[in-house]
C-alpha positions, 0 to 999 in steps of 0.5 A: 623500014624493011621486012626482015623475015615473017616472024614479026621481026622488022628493021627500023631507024630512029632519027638520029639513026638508033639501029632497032630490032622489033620482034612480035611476039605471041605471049604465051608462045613457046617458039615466040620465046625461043625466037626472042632469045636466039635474035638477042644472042646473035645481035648482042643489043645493047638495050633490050626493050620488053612489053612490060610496065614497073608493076608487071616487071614485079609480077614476073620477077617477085612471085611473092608481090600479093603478100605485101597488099593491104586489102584495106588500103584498095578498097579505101582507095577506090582501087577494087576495079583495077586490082579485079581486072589485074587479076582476071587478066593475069587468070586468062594469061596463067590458064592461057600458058599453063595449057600449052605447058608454058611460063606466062610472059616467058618470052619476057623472061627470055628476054631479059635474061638473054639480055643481061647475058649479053650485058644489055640495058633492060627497058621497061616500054610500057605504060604503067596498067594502073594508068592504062586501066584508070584511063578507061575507068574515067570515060566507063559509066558503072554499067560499062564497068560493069559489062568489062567485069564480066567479060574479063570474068567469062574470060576465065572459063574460055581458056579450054576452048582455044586451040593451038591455031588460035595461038597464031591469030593472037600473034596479031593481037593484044592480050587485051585486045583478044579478051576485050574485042566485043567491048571494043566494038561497043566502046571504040574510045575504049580501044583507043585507051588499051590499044591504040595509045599503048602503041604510041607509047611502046613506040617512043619508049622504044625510040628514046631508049638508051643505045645506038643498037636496041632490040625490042619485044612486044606483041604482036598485036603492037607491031603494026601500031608502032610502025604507025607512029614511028615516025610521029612525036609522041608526047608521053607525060599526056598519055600518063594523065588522067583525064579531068572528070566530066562536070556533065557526070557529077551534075548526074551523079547528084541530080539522081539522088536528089530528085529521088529525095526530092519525090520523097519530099513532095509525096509527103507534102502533097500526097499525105503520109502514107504516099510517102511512107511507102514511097520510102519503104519501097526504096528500102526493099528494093535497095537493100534486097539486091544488095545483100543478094549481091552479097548473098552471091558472093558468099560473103559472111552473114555480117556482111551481107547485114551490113550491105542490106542496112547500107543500101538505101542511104549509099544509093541516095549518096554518091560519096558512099557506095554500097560495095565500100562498106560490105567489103570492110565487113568482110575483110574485118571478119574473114581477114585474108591469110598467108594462105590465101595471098600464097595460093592467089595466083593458083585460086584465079585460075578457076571460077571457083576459086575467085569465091574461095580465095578470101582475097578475091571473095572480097573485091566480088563483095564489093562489086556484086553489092554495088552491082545490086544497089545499082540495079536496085535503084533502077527497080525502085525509080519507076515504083516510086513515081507510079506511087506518086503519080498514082497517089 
């Protein structure tokens, strides 16, 4: 390896003596994006890798991506955590390049368009963000989750803080690594999953690209990591698996609800009619109260926060139906997203305000903020209900 310049540009060699070119980039950079351009100008590469999975290429190159999602779809297929998180990192980036009058991902942009003037194979390097999120949803419990969604969500107000030489720290770090940093300190496995796998991943794309002579944007964050394992096989369908869920967690999922309803049970039997009765009555006020505040919250329609007051005892007593699922069909069905709303999505999240008033967003917080209450609803009514046994 040898140190071409102090822009993060550096020389490497595949084994089978691949010539490679890695510039580090700052994503919301303008002289990173004017350096990319220039060192594929003059290289003329014939491949150009980018920092960039199919879905984000999409987002770069098909501005009008939102308007062929089916909300329906992701809240049916459990997808209403990543979709949130797609979209208040895509919020950070936006707000993040509009206050230093630049193109969110434009040295990806240069890049590809540097490189197909020079008619160089475009590469896309990295893990696909669905697999990446989904990886780390699997080791979160519901309160970490939940903890990462308000972090990523503060993250939206943060944006006026930074100034320009903030720009030169993040030239070391990941987007997400910037966003997520307190998290990852809490959580290292979680690091692993963003961070440091994505490296390995970046850097065997990087390696088995096609062509003797590559060029190769990442950011800056990636550099050292990738340096890291150059040298080291990786195996990359490993690193696009979900890993197996624990049996430990579906033996909790369960165990919970059904001691509850066990408790139910046995105050009945043992502590007469009204221990039970208010045993229950309890959990229903509890349950259903801060869900359909979470709704209340989320401005949702008065049919939905209904809805999410009525489901919530029997979705906190059943781990096959969550809260959040039902009250984010409610809403959809009466507050259907519009072409409005998918073609004014991007500008919406930039904003807090516009995540409660972008009809497609208000659902997905419809669906977390509900769960959210259940969740907290059931931690409020364990210990009610057993000092009414004990006590009965």
């Amino acid at each position: 390896m040898e140190i071409v310049d102090n822009n993060n540009i550096i020389a490497l060699e595949t084994a089978d003596h691949k010539s490679v070119i890695l510039i580090g980039t700052a994503h919301v950079s303008r002289e990173s994006a004017e350096l990319v351009e220039k060192v594929i100008q003059e290289e003329k590469p014939e491949t150009v890798c980018v920092e960039l999975c199919p879905s984000r290429f999409q987002a770069i190159r098909q501005k009008d991506r939102w308007q062929n999602m089916d909300i329906i779809k992701v809240i049916k297929e459990k997808k209403v955590f990543l979709l949130f998180s797609n979209l208040l990192l895509a919020s950070f980036q936006k707000r993040l390049a509009g206050k230093f009058d630049i193109k969110p991902g434009e040295e990806m942009l240069r890049a590809m368009d540097a490189g197909e003037a020079v008619s160089a194979f475009i590469h896309l390097a990295d893990r696909e963000i669905q697999i990446t999120l989904s990886r780390a949803w699997r080791i979160m419990g519901t309160w970490e989750k939940m903890k990462l969604m308000f972090q990523l969500l503060m993250s939206v107000g943060e944006v006026d803080e930074i100034s320009e030489e903030d720009i030169e720290k993040m030239k070391q770090e990941d987007v997400l690594q910037t966003i997520l940093s307190d998290v990852g300190k809490s959580h290292p496995v979680l690091r692993e999953i963003l961070i440091d796998e994505r490296d390995k991943y970046l850097a065997q794309k990087i390696k088995t690209a096609p062509g003797n002579r590559i060029v190769a944007v990442v950011g800056a964050g990636h550099v050292p990591g990738i340096h890291k394992y150059w040298d080291t096989e990786i195996d990359i369908q490993a690193l696009e698996q979900l890993p197996p869920k624990g049996k430990w967690g579906n033996v909790v999922k369960w165990s919970i609800p059904l001691l509850i309803v066990a408790l139910f049970g046995v105050g009945f039997f043992y502590e007469g009619a009204k221990a039970g009765t208010d045993m229950m009555l309890w959990w229903a006020l509890t349950t259903s109260f801060l869900a359909g505040l979470g709704a209340l919250i989320a401005l949702s329609h008065p049919a939905t926060i209904l809805s999410a007051i009525l489901s919530a005892p029997l979705a906190a007593l059943h781990p096959m139906i969550a809260t959040g699922w039902v009250a984010g069909l409610v809403e959809a069905f009466f507050r259907k997203p519009i072409v409005k709303d998918f073609e004014s999505l991007l500008d919406d999240i930039t904003t807090l305000k516009g995540f409660w008033k972008n009809n497609i967003t208000r659902i997905l917080l419809v669906v977390i903020l509900t769960n959210l209450g259940t969740s907290l609803g059931t931690l409020v009514a364990f210990p009610i209900i057993v000092r009414i046994f004990i006590s009965g």
